[in-house]
C-alpha positions as CSV (number, residue, x, y, z in Angstrom):
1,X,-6.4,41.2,-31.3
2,X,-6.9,44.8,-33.1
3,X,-9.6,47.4,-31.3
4,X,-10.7,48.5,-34.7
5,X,-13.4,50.8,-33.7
6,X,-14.4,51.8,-30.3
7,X,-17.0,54.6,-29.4
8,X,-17.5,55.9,-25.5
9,X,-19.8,57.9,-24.4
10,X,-18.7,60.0,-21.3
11,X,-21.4,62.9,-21.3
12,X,-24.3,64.2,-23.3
13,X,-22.2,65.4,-26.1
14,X,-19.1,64.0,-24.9
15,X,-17.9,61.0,-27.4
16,X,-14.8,59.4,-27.9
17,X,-13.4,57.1,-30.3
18,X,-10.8,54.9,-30.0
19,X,-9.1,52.4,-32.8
20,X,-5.7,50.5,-33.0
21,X,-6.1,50.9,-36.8
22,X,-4.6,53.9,-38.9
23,X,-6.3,54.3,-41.9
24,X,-4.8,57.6,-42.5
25,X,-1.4,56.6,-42.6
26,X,-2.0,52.5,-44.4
27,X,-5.2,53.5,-46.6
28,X,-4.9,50.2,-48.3
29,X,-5.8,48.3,-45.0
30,X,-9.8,49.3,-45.6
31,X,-10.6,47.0,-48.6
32,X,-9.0,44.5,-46.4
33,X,-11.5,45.6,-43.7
34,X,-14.5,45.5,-46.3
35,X,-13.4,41.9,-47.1
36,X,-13.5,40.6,-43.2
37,X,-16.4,42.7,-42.3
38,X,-18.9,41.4,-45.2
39,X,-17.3,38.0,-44.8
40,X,-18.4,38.1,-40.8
41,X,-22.0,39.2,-42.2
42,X,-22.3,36.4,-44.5
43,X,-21.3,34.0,-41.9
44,X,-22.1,32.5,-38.6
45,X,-19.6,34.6,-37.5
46,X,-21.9,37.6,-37.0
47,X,-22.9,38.1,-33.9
48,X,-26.7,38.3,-32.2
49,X,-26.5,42.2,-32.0
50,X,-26.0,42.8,-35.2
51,X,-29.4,44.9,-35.3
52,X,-27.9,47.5,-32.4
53,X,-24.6,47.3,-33.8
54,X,-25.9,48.0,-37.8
55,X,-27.9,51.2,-35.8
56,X,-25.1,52.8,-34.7
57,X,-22.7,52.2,-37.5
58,X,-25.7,54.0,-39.9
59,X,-25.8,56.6,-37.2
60,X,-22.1,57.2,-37.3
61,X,-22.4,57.5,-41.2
62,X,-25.3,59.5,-41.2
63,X,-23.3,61.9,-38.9
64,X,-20.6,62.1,-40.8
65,X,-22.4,62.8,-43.9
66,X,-24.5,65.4,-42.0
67,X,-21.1,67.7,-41.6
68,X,-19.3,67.0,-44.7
69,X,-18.7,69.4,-47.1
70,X,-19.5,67.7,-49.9
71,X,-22.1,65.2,-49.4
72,X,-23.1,64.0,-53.1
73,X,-19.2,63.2,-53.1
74,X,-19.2,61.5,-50.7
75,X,-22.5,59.4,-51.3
76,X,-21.1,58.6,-54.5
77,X,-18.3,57.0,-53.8
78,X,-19.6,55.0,-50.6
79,X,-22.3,54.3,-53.6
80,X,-19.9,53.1,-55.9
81,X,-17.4,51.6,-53.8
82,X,-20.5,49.4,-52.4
83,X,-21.6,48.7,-55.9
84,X,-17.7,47.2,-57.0
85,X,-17.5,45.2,-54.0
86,X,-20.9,43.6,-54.3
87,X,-20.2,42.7,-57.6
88,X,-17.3,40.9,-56.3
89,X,-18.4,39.2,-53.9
90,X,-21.1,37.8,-56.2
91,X,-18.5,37.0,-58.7
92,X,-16.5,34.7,-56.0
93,X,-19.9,33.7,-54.9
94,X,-20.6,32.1,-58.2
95,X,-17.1,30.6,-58.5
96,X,-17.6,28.8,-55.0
97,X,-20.4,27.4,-56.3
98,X,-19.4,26.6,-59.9
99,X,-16.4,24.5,-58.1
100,X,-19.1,22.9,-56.1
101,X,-19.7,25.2,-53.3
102,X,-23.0,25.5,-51.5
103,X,-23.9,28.9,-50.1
104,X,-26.7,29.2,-48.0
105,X,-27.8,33.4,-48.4
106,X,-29.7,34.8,-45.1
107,X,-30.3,38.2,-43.9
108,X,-27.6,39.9,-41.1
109,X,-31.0,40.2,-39.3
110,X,-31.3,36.8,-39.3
111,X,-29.5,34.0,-36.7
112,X,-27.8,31.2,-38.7
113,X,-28.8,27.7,-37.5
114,X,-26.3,25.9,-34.6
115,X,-25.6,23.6,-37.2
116,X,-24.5,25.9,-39.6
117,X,-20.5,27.1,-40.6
């Protein structure tokens, strides 16, 4: 098992962050991430706090964009970079189903059924 982001609070303004993961030094492990994150949102797999989880993810971005020093840059390419993979995923969506597949679309806000996989 990987710790692949973990975020302490210790004090007011006191926050730590803590990952096994080095993106710095093997930048080609993040598509790999994108994959197995958006494939745990699609699923069953996704948790029931994805609402408090979601918050603080958009929090951390929001942050991050907040003291970068070049913003449009770097909403851009989060923009684009979104864009590609969606269109992806779509295109393997389509596959799936072409080759038989049934995929059953819900919101990460919303619970799968028990019964679904």
């Amino acid at each position: 098992m990987k710790k692949i982001l973990e975020i302490l609070q210790y004090g007011e303004t006191d926050i730590r962050f803590k990952t096994d993961l080095k993106p710095t030094e093997k930048p080609d492990t993040i598509p790999g991430l994108i994959a197995a994150f958006s494939f745990s949102m699609m699923t069953s797999l996704w948790g029931g706090n994805e609402l408090d989880v979601m918050a603080i993810i958009r929090a951390l971005a929001i942050a991050d964009l907040a003291v970068s020093v070049n913003r449009e840059e770097m909403i851009e390419m989060i923009d684009q970079g979104s864009a590609e993979f969606a269109q992806l995923l779509e295109e393997t969506h389509r596959e799936f189903e072409k080759n038989g597949g049934k995929i059953v679309r819900f919101s990460p806000i919303i619970q799968p059924g028990k019964t679904m996989s």
